[in-house]
SETI-602296 format. One line per field, with one value per residue (C-alpha): residue in three letters; y, z, x. Coordinates in steps of 0.2 Angstrom, whole numbers, m for minus. Each point is the difference from the previous one (the first is absolute). Example, Ala and Ser with C-alpha at 12.3 -4.5 7.8 and 13.67 -1.06 7.14 Angstrom:
BEGIN
res: [ALA	SER]
Y: [m22	17]
Z: [39	m3]
X: [62	6]
//
This chain:
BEGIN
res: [UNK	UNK	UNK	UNK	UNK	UNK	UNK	UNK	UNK	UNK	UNK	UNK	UNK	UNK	UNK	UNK	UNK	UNK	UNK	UNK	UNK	UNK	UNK	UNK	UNK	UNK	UNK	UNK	UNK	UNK	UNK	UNK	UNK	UNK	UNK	UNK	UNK	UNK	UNK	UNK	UNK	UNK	UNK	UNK	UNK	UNK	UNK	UNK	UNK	UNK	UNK	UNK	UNK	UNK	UNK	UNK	UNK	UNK	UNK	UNK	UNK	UNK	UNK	UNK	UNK	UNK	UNK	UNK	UNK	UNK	UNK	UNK	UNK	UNK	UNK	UNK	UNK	UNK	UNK	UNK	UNK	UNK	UNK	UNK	UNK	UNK	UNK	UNK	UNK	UNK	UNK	UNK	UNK	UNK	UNK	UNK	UNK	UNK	UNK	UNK	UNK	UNK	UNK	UNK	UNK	UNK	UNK	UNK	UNK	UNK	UNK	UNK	UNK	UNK	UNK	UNK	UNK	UNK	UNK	UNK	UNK	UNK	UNK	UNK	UNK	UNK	UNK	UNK	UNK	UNK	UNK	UNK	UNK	UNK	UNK	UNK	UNK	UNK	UNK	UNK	UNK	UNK	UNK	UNK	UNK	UNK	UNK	UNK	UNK	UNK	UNK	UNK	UNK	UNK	UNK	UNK	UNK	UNK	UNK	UNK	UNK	UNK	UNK	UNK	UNK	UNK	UNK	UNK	UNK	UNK	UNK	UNK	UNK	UNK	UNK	UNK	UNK	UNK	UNK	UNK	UNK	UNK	UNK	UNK	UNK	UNK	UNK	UNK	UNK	UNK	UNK	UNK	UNK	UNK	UNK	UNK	UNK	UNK	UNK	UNK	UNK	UNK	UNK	UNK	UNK	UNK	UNK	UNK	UNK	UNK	UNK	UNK	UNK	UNK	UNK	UNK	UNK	UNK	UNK	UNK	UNK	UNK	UNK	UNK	UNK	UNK	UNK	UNK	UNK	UNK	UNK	UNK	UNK	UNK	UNK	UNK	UNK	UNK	UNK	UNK	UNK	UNK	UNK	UNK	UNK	UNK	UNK	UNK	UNK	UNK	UNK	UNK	UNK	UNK	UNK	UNK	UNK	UNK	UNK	UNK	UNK	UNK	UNK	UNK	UNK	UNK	UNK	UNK	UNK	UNK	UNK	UNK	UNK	UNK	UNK	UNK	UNK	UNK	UNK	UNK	UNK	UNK	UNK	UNK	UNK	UNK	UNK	UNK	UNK	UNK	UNK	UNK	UNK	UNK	UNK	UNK	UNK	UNK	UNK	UNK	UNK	UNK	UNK	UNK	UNK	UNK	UNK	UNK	UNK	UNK	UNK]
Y: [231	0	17	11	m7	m3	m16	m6	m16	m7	m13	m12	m8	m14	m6	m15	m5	m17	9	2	22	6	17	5	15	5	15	5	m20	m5	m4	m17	m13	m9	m14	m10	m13	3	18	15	11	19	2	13	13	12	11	12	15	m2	14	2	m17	m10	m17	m12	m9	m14	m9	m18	m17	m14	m16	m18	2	18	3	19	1	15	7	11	14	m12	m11	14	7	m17	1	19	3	m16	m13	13	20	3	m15	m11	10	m3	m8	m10	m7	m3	m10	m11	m3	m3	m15	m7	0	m12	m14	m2	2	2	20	m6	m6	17	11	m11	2	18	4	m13	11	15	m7	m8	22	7	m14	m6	19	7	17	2	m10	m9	m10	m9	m6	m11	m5	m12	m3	m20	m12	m8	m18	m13	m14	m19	m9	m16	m10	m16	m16	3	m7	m16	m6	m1	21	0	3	11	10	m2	8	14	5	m2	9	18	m3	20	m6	m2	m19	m4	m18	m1	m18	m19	m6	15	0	m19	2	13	m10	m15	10	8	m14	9	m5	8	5	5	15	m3	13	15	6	m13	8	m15	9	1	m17	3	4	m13	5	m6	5	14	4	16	m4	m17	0	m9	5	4	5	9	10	5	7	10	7	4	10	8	6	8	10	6	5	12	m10	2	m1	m10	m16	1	3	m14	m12	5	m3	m18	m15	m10	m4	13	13	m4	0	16	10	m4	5	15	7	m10	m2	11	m15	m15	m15	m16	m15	m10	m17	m8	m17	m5	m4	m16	3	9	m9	m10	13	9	16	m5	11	m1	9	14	3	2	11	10	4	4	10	10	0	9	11	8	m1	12	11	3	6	m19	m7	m15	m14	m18	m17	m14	m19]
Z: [80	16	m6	m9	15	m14	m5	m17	m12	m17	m9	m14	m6	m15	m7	m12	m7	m8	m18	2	3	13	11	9	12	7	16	6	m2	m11	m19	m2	m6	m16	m10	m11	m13	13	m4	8	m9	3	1	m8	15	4	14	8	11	17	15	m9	0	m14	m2	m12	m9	m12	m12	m10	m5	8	m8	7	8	7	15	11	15	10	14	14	3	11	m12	m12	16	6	4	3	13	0	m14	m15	1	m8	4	m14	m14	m12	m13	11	8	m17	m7	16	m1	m21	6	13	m11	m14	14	6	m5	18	5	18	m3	m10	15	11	m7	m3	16	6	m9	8	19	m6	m4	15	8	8	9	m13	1	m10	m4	m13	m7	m17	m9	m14	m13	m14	m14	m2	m9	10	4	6	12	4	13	4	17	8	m8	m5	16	m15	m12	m14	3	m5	m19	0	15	m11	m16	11	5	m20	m7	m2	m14	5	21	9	6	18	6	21	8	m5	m3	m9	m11	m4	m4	m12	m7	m1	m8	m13	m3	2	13	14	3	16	0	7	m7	9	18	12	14	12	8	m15	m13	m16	m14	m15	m18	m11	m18	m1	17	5	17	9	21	14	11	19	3	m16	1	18	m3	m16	10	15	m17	m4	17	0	m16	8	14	m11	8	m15	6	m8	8	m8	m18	3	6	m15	m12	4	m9	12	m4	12	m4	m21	5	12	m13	m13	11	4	m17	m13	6	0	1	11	m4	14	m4	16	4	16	3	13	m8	4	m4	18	9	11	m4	15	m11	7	m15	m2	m7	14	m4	m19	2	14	m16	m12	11	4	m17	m5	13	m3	m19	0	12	m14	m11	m10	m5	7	m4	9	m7	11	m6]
X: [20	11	7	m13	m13	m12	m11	7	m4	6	m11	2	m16	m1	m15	0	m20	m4	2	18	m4	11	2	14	m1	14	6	16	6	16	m10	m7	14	m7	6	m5	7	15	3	0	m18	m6	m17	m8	m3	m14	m3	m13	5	m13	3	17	5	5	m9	6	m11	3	m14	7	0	6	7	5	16	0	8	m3	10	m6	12	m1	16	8	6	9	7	7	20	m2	17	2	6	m5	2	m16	m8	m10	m5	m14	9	9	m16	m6	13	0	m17	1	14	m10	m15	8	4	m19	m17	m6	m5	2	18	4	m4	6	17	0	m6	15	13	m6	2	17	4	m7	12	m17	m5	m11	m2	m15	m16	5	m16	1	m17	1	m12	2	m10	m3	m13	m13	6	m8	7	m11	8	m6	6	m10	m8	m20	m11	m7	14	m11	1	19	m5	m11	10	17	m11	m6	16	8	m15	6	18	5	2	16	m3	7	m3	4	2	7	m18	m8	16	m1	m20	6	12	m11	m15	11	9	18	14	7	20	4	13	16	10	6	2	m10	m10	m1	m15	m10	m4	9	m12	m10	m2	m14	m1	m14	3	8	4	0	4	m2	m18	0	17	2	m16	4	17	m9	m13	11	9	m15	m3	14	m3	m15	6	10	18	12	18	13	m4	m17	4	15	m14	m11	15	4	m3	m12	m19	m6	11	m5	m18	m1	9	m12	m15	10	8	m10	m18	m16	m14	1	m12	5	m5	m4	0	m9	4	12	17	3	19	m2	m13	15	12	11	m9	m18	m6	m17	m14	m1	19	m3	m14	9	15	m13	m12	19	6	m19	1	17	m2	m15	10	14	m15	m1	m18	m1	m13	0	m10	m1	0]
//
């Protein structure tokens, strides 16, 4: 403290176990924000008294869906002087954050936006640490994502049933020939999507009945993973969440790994595609293990389980 010359801290701290028991503790900071089924909810509140200070303490169940926002004394003093007279109180930093939480199921994206809306107050000169931590109560999900043609053809079954084995996993199909080996092992057809805002820099995407998502391979996993870099380099501004909102393959599929996924399994194929043997693209084996080895890599930085089986 700048005035009292004294050392000072506020703390929130939130702990959530595998059996849904939770403890919040809380210091000095603005009371935890919590939401669920879309409402504004209390939680029952403890506290203890320690060298005269009172520490809050909160013991409870969590559910699928809940949504804590904790928030630092910067963000309900945003606007102070300046665009508010009193700043952001509470209340309003809850019912921000209530609205924001119906349009997305992404903790990332939540405190992105409040902590957004409090630089857009403090007119971009905060006066305060504003810190906004978000945590969001989801189901484990698993992703298989299968790009390149098995190293033997008479792989392509077998590598097609791997992939299809688990009913529960979101099913992502990356490349012209992978696509067309699932089509043929399934016995389905491919319809290339046309519909919508065309990015020229990025092939439209395929649908295939049973398959949740259907792109293009090296230049639609390379945009995703420049994507996913970006999320973990913690680089959320505007552009970002514009880029992640569009209606191309790489956006579809970086999204996904982002918002949806917890478990990764890549199905990998080691031939040569001879689509791109002669191909201005010169993309080749050393190229499609490059994108995977990348994809792996930043995966398990944004906390995923990632498993890879080569054919």
């Amino acid at each position: 403290c700048q005035i009292r010359q004294v050392a000072y801290a506020t703390f929130s701290i939130l702990q959530v176990f595998n059996n849904g028991e939770a403890y919040l503790v809380e210091y000095d900071n603005p009371r935890c924000i919590f939401i669920r089924d879309g409402e504004i909810m209390k939680i029952p509140e403890q506290f203890r008294m320690i060298d005269n200070r009172r520490i809050n303490e909160y013991h409870f169940k969590v559910k699928l869906g809940d949504a804590f926002v904790l928030i630092s004394d910067g963000a309900i003093n945003a606007g102070v002087g300046e665009l508010l007279n009193f700043g952001w109180n509470w209340d309003s930093v809850a019912k921000y954050a209530q609205r924001e939480y119906k349009k997305t199921i992404s903790a990332m994206h939540l405190a992105a936006a409040i902590s957004q809306a409090c630089d857009d107050l403090y007119q971009y000169r905060p006066g305060d640490d504003t810190t906004v931590a978000v945590l969001r109560i989801g189901e484990k999900k698993l992703v298989n994502l299968m790009t390149g043609p098995a190293q033997c053809q008479e792989d392509d079954e077998g590598m097609v049933t791997d992939f299809m084995a688990d009913e529960n996993a979101v099913k992502v199909v990356c490349g012209g020939t992978s696509a067309n080996i699932v089509a043929r092992v399934l016995e389905k057809e491919i319809n290339v999507a046309f519909t919508g805002e065309i990015d020229p820099n990025i092939p439209p995407t395929a649908s295939i009945e049973g398959i949740d998502l259907v792109t293009e391979g090296v230049l639609t996993l390379g945009k995703c993973i420049k994507l996913l870099k970006k999320y973990v380099r913690d680089e959320f501004d505007a552009e970002f969440f514009d880029e992640l909102d569009a209606e191309n393959g790489a956006s579809k599929l970086a999204k996904l790994l982002i918002e949806e996924c917890t478990e990764l399994n890549l199905f990998v194929g080691t031939a040569v595609n001879d689509a791109h043997r002669e191909s201005e693209l010169n993309f080749d084996l050393s190229m499609r293990q490059n994108l995977v080895e990348q994809l792996v890599s930043t995966a398990e930085k944004m906390g995923r389980r990632v498993k890879v089986k080569y054919y």
